[in-house]
N, CA, C and O of each residue as an XYZ file, in Angstrom:
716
protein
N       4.798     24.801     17.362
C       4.836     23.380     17.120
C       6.269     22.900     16.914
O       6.881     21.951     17.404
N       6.511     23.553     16.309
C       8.632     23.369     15.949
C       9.251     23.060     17.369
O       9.955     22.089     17.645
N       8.803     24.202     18.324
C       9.599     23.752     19.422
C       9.579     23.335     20.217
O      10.477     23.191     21.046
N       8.372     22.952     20.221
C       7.931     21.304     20.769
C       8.209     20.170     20.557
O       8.397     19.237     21.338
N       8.257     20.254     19.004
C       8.951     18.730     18.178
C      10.461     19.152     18.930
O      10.847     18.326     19.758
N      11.185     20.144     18.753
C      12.540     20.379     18.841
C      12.885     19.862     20.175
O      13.777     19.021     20.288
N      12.122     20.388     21.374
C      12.117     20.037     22.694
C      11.783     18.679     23.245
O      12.088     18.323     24.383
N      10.988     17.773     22.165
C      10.346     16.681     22.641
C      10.442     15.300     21.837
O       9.809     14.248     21.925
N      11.799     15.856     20.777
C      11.777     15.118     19.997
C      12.061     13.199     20.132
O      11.550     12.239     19.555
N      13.140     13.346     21.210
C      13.820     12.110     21.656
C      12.337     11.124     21.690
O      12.147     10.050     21.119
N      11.584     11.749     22.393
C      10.546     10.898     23.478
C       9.354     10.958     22.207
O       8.302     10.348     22.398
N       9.519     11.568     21.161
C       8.513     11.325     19.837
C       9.176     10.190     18.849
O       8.543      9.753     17.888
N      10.555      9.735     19.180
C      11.069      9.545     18.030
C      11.007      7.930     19.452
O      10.635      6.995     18.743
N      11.136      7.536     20.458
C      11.132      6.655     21.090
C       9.509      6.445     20.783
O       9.084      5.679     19.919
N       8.940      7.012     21.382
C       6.787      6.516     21.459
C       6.679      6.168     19.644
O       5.529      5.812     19.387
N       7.523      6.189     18.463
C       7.277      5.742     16.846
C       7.586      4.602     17.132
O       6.717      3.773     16.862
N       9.024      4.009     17.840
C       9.014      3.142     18.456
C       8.454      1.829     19.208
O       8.681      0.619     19.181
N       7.867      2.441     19.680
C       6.964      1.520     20.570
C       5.688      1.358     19.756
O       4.984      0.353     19.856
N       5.387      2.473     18.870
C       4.297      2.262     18.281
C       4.259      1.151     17.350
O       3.432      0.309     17.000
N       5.443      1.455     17.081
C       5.978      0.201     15.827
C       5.580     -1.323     16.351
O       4.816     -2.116     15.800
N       6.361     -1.500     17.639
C       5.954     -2.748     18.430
C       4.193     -3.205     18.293
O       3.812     -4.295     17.867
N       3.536     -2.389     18.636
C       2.121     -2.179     18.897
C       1.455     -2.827     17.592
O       0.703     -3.798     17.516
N       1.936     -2.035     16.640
C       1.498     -2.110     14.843
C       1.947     -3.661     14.714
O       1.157     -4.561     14.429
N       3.185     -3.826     14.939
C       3.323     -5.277     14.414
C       2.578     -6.290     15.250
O       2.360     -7.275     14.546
N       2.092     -6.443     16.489
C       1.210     -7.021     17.279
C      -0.247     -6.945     16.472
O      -0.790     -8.015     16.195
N      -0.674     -6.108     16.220
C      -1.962     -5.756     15.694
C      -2.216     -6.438     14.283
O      -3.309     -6.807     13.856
N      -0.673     -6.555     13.483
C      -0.636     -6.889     11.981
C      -0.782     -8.539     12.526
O      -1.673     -9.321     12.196
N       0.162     -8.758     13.288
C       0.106    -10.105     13.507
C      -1.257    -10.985     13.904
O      -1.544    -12.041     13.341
N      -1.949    -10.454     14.832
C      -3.255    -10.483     15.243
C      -4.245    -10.819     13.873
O      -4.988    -11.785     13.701
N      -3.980     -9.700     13.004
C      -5.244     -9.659     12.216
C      -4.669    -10.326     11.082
O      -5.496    -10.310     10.170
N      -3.373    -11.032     10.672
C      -2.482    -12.218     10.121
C      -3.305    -13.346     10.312
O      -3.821    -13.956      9.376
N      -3.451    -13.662     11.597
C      -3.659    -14.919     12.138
C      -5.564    -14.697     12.243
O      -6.203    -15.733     12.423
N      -6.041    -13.889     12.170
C      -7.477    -13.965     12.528
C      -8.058    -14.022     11.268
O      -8.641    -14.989     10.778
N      -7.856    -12.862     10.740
C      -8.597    -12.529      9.452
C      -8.415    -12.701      8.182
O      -9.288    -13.032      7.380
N      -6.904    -12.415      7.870
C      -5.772    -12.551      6.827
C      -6.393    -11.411      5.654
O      -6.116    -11.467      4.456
N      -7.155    -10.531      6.192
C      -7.455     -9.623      4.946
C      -6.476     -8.340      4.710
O      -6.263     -7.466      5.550
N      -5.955     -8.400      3.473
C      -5.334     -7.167      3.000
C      -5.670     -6.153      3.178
O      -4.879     -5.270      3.509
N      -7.265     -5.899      2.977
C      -7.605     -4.250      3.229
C      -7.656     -4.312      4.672
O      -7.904     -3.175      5.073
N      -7.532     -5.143      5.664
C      -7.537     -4.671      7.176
C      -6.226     -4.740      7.352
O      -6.062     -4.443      8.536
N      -5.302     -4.935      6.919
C      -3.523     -5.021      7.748
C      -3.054     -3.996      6.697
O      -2.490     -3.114      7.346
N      -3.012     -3.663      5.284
C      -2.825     -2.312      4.918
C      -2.423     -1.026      5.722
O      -1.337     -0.524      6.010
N      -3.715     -0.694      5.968
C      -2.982      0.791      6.715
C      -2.534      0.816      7.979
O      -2.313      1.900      8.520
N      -2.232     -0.985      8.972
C      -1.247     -0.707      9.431
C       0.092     -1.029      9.294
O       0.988     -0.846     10.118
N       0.174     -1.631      7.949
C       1.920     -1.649      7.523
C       2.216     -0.066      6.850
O       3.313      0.472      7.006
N       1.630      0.280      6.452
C       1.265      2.087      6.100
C       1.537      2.835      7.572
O       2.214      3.863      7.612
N       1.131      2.419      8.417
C       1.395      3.179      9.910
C       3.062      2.624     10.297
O       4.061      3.289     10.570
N       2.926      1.592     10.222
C       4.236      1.050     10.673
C       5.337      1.189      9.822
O       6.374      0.777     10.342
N       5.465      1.643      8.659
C       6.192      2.285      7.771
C       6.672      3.664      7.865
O       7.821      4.003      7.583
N       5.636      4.538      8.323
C       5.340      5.977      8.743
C       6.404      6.277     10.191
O       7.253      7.139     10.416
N       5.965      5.306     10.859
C       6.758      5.196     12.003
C       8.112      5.151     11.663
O       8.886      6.054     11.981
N       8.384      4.346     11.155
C       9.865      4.095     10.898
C      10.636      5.066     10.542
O      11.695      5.457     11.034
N       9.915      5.507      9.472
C      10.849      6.798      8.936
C      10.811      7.792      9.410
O      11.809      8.434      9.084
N       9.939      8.518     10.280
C       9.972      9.254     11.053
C      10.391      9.467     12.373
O      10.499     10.577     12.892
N      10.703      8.030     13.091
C      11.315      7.944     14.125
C      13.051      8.201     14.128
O      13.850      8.584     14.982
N      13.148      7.788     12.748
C      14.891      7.607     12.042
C      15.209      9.253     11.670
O      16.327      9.713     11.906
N      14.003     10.193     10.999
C      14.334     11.348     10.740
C      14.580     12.101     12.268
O      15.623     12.692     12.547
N      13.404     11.960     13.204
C      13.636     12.581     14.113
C      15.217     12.274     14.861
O      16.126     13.095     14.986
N      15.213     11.343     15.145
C      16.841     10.570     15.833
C      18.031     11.392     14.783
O      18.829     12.226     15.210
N      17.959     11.052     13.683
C      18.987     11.811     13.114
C      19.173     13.405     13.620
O      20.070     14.097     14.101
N      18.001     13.533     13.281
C      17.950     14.899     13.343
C      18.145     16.086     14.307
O      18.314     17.294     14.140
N      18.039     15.103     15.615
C      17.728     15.716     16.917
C      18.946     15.041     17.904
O      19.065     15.404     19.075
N      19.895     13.943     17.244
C      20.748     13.882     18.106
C      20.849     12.034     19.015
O      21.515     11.655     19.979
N      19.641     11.162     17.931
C      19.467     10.118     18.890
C      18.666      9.906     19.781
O      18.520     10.847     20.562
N      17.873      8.699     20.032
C      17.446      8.377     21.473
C      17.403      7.782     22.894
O      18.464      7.193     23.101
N      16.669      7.726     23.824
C      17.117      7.204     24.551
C      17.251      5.460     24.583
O      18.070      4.728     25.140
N      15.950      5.143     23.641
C      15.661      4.204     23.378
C      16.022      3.616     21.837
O      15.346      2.702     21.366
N      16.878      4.075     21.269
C      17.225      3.919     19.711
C      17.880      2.233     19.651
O      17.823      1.432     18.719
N      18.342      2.119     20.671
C      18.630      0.165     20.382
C      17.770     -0.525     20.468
O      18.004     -1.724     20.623
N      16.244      0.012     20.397
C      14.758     -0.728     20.210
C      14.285     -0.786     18.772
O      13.427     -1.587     18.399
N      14.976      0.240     17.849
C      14.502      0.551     16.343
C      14.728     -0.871     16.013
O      13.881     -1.755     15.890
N      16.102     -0.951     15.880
C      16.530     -2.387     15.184
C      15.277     -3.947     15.316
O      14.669     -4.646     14.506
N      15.419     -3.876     16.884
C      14.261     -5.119     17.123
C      13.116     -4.616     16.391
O      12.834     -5.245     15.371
N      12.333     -3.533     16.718
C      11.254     -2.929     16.371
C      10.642     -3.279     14.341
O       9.650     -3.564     13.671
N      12.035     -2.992     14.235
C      12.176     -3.868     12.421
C      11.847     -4.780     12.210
O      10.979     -4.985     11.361
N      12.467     -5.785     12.972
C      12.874     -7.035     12.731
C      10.858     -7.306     12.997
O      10.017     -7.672     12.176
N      10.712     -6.948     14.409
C       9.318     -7.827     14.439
C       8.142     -7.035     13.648
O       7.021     -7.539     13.566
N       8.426     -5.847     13.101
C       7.619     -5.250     11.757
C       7.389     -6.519     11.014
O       6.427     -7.284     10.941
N       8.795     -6.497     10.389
C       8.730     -6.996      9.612
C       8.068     -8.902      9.634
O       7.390     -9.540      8.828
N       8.412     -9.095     10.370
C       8.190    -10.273     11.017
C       6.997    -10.837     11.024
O       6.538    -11.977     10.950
N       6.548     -9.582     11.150
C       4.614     -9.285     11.345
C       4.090     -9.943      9.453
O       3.711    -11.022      8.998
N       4.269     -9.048      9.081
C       4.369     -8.897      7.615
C       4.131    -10.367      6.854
O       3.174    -10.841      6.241
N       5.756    -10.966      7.265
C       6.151    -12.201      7.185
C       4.409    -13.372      7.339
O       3.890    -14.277      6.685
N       4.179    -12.789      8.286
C       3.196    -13.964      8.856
C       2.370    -13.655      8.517
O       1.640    -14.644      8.456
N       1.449    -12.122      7.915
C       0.668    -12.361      7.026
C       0.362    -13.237      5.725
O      -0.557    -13.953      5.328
N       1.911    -12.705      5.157
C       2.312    -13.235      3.877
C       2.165    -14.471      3.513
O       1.689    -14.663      2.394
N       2.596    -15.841      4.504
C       2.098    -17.003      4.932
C       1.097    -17.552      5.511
O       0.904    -18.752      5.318
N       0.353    -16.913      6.232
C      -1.162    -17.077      6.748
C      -1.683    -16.715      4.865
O      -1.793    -17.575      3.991
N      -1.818    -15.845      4.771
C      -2.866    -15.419      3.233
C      -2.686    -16.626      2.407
O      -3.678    -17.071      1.830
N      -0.962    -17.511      2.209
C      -1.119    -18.181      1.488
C      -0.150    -17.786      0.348
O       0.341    -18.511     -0.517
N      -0.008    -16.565      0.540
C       0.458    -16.080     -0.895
C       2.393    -16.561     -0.877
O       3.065    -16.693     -1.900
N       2.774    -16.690      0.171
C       4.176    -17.427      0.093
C       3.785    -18.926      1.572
O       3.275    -18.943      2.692
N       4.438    -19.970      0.587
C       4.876    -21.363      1.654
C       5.562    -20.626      3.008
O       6.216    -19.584      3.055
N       5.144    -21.617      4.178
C       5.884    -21.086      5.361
C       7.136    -22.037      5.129
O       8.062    -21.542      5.772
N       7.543    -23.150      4.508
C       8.704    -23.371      4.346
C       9.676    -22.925      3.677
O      10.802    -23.417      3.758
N       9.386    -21.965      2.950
C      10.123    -21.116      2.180
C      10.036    -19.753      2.494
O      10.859    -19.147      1.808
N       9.220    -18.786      3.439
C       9.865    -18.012      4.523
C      10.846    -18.212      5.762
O      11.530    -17.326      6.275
N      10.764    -19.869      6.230
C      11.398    -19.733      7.062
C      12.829    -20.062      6.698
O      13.783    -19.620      7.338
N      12.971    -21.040      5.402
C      13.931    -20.767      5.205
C      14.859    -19.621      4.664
O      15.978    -19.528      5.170
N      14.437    -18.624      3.546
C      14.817    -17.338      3.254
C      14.769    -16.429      4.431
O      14.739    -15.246      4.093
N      14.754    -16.617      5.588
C      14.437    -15.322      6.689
C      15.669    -15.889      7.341
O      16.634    -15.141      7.497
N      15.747    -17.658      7.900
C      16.540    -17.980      8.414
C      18.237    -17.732      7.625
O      19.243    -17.371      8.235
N      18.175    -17.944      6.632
C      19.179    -18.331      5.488
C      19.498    -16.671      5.661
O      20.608    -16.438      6.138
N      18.769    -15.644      5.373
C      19.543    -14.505      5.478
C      20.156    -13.944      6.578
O      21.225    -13.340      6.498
N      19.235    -14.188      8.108
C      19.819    -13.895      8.762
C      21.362    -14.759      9.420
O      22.151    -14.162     10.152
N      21.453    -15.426      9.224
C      22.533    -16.313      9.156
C      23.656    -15.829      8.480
O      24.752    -15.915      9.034
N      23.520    -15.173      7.010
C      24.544    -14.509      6.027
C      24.656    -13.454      6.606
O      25.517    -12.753      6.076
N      23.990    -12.820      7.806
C      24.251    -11.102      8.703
C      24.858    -11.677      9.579
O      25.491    -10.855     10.241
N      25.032    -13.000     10.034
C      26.042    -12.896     10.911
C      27.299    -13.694     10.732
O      28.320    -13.626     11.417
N      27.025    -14.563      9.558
C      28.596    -14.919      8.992
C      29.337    -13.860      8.323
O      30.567    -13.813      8.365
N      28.455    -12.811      7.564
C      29.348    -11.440      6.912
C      29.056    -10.364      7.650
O      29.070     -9.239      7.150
N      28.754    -10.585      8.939
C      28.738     -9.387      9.705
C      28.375     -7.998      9.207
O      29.073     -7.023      9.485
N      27.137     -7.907      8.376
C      26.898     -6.530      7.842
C      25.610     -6.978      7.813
O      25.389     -8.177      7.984
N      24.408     -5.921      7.553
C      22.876     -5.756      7.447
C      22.574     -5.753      6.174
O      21.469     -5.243      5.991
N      23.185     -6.171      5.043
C      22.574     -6.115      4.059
C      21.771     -7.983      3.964
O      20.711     -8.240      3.394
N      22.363     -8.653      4.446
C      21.015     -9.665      4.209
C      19.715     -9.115      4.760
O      18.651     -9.012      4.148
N      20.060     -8.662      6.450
C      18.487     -8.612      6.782
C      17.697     -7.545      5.984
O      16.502     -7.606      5.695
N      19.038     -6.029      5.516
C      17.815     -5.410      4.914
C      17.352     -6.028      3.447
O      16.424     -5.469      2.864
N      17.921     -7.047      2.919
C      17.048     -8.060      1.644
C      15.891     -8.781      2.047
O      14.873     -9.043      1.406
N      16.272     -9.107      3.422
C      14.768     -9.604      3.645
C      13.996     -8.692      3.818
O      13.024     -8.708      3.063
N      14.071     -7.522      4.854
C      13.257     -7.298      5.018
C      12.535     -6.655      3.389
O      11.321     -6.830      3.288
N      13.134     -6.058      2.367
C      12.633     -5.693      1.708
C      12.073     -6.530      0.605
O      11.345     -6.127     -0.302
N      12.542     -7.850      0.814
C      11.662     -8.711     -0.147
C      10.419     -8.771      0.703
O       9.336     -8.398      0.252
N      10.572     -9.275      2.029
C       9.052     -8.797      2.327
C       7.935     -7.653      2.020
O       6.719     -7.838      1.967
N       8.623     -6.447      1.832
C       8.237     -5.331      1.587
C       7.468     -5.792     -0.264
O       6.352     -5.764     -0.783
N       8.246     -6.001     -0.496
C       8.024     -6.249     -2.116
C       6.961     -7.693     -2.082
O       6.004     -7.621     -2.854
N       7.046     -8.617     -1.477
C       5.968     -9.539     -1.508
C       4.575     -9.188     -0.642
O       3.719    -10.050     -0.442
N       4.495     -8.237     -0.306
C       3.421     -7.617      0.314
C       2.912     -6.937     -0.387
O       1.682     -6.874     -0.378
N       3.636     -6.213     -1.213
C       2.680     -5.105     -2.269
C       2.262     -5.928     -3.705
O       1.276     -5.603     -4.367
N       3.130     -6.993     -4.058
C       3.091     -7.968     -4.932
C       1.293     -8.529     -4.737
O       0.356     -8.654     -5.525
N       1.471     -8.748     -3.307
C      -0.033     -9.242     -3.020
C      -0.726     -8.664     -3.095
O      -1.795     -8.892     -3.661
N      -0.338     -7.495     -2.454
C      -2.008     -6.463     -2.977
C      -2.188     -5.644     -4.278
O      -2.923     -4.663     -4.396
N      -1.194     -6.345     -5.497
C      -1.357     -6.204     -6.592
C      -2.339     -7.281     -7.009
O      -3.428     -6.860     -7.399
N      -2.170     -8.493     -6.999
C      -2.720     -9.443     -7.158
C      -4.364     -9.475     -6.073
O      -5.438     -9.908     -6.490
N      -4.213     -9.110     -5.184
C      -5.465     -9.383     -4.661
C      -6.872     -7.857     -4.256
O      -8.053     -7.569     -4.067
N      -5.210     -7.308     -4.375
C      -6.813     -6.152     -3.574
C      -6.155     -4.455     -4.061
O      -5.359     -3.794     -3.394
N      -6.633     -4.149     -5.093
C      -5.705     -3.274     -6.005
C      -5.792     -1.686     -5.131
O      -5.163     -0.658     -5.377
N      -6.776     -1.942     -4.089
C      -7.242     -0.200     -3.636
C      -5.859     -0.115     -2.462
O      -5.476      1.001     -2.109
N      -5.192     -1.351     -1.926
C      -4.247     -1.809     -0.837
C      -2.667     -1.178     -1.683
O      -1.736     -0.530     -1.206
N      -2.901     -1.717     -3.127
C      -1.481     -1.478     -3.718
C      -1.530     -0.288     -4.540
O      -0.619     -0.018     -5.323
N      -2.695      0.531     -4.376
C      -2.324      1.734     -4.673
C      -2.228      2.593     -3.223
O      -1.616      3.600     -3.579
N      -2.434      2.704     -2.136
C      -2.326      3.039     -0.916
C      -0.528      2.233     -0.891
O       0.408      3.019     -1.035
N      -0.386      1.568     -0.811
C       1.205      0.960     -0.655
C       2.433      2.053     -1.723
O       3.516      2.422     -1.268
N       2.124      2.276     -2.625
C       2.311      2.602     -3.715
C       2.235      4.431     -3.244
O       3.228      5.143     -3.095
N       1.279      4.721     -3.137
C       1.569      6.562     -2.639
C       2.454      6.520     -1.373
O       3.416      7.260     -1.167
N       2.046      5.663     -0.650
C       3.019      5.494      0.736
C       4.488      5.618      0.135
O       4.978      6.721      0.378
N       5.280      4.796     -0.560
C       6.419      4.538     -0.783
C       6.786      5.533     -1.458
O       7.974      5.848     -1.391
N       5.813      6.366     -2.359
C       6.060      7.759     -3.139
C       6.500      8.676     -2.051
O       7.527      9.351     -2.127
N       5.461      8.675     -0.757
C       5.577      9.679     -0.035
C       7.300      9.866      0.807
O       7.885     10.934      0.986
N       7.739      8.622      1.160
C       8.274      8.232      1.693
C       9.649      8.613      0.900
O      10.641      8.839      1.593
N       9.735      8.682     -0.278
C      10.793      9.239     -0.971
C      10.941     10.526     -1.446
O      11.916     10.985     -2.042
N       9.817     11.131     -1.116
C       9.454     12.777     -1.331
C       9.926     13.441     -0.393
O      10.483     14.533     -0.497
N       9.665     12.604      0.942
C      10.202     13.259      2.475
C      11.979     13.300      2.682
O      12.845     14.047      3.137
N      11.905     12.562      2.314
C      13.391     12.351      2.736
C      14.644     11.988      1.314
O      15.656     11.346      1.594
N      14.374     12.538     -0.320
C      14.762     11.776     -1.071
C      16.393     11.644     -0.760
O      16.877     10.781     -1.492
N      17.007     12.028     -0.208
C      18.541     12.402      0.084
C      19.128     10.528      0.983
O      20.137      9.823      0.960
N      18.014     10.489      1.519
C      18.416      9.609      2.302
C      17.227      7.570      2.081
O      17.124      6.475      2.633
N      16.759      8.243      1.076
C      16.465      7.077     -0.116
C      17.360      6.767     -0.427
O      17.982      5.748     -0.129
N      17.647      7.721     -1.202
C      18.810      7.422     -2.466
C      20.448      6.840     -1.106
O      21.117      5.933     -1.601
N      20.769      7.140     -0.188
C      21.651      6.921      0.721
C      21.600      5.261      1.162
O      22.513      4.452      1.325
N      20.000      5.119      1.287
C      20.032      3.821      1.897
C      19.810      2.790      0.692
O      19.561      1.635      1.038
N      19.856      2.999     -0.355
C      19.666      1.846     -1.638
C      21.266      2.100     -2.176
O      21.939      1.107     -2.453
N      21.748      3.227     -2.288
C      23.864      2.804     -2.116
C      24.128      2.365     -1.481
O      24.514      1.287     -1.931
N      24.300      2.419      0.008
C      24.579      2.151      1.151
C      24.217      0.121      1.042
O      24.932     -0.734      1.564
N      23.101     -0.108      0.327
C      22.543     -1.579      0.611
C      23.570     -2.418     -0.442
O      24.099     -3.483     -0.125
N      23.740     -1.820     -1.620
C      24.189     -2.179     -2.863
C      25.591     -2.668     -2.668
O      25.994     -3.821     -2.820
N      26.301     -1.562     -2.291
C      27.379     -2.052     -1.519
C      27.977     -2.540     -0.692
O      29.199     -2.475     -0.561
N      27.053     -3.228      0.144
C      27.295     -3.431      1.343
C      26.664     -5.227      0.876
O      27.110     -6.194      1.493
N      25.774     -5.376     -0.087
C      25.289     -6.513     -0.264
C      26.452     -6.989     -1.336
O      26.591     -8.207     -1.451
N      27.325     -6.103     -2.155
C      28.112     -6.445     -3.391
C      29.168     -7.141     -2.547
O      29.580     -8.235     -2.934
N      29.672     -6.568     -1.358
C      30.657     -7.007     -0.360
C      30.609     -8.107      0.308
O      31.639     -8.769      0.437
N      29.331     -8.550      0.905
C      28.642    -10.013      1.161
C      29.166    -11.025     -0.121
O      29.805    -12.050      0.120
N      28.857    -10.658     -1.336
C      28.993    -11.457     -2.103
C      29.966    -11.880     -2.478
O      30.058    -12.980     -3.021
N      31.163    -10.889     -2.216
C      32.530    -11.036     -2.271
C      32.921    -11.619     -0.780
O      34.094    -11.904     -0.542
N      32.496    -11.687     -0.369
C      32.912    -12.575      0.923
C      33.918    -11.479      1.960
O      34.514    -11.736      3.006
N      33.816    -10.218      1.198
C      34.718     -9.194      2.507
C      33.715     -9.289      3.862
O      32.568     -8.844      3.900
N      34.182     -9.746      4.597
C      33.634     -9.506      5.918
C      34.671     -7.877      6.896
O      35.820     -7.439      6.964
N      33.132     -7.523      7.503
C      33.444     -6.406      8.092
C      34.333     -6.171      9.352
O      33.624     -6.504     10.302
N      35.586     -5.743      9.830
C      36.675     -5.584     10.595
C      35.834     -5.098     11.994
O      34.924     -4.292     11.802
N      36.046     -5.471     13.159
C      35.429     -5.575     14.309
C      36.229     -3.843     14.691
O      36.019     -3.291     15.771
């Protein structure tokens, strides 16, 4: 099995990828149809899974062919998310679009990713917020997920919450990043 992953990794760590695309279509779908927490759950749980495993494999194996798809692949995750979050009710769509717009705007006047990764992780955090509040079997499934997720990889947890800190402390100081 090792050297299969080893041999096949690029094209496993591209198809998390695409899967990702897929997941956020599906979240979005069942956003706009249903708006139930216990049905879009385990696929922000899938689409989470993806992520980090597509990023371990790429690291790990050297990159992909398709790795300038991760980034978009985020964005419309997350995006997905977003439009639950506002379909359910549980955040105004005038106040996602402005906090989504407003940050991404500060990623490209300070030229660094720490706004988008604030959004995306306030989304992250207003999603589990909700299924604290609404559907507790969702935010304990959210909740082992994010455990798991730091068990796998804790080296590079702990990498990407320095990495944000500073990079968001620098935004705030107005250093913009040298081309």
């Amino acid at each position: 099995m090792r050297e299969f992953i080893r041999a096949n990794a690029n094209y496993l760590a591209d198809g998390l990828t695409i899967f990702r695309f897929f997941i956020s279509t599906l979240i979005f779908y069942h956003a706009c149809r249903f708006s139930s927490l216990g049905r879009i759950t385990p696929l922000v749980i899938a689409g989470l899974g993806s992520d980090v495993f597509d990023g371990m494999l790429a690291r790990k194996f050297g990159g992909t062919s398709l790795g300038g798809l991760d980034y978009p692949a985020d964005l419309v995750f997350v995006g997905s998310i977003s439009a639950y979050l506002v379909r359910s009710g549980f955040v105004a769509l005038l106040w996602m679009v402005g906090w989504t717009l407003g940050l991404l705007a500060l990623a490209a006047v300070f030229r660094n990713d720490s706004p988008v990764a604030f959004w995306m992780g306030s989304a992250y955090g207003l999603f589990i917020l909700d299924a604290y509040f609404h559907h507790m079997p969702s935010f304990k499934a959210m909740l082992v997920t994010l455990g798991l997720i730091i068990l796998v990889n804790p080296a590079r947890a702990a990498y990407k919450v320095r990495s944000f800190l500073k990079d968001f402390w620098r935004g705030l100081r107005g250093e913009v990043e040298k081309d």
